[in-house]
C-alpha positions in Angstrom: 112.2 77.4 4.0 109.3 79.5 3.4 109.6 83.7 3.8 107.1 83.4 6.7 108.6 81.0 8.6 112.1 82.9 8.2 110.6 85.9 9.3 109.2 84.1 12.4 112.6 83.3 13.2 114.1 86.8 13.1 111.2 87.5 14.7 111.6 85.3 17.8 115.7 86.0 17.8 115.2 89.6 17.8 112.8 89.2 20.9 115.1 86.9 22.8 118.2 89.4 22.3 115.7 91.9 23.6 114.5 90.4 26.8 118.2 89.6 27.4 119.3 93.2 26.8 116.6 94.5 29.3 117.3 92.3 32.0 121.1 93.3 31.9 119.9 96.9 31.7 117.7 96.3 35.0 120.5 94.2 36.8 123.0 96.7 36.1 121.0 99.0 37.5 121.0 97.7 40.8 123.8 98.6 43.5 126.9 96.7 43.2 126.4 94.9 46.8 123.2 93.5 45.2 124.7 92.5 41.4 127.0 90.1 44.2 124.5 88.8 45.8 122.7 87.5 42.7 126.3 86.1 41.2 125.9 88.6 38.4 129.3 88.5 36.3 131.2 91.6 36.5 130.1 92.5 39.8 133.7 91.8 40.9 134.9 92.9 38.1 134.3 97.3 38.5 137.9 97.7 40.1 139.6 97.3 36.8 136.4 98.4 34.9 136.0 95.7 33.0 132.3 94.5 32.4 131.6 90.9 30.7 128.4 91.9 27.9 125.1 90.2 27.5 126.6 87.2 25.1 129.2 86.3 28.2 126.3 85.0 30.4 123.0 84.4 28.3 124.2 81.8 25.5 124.5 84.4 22.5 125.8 83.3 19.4 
């Protein structure tokens, strides 16, 4: 395996795990009522406080 193609790799992780950390960010911003509409994870969850993190829901290693 070449350097480039390794690099490429990190590359393409790093901007997967990015996307996937702003579109948490952005749902999490919405109201509650809204995260339960969309079937986001955790939305039940806020009486005990517990939140699930990205690698619950988006397939992270």
């Amino acid at each position: 395996m070449s350097i480039l193609s390794s690099l490429g790799r990190i590359a393409t992780e790093f901007s997967a795990a990015r996307a996937r950390y702003q579109t948490e960010r952005a749902i999490r911003s919405l109201p509650i009522e809204l995260q339960k509409d969309v079937g986001w994870p955790g939305a039940s969850d806020t009486k005990t406080g517990t939140r699930n993190g990205v690698g619950s829901w988006a397939g992270a290693k």
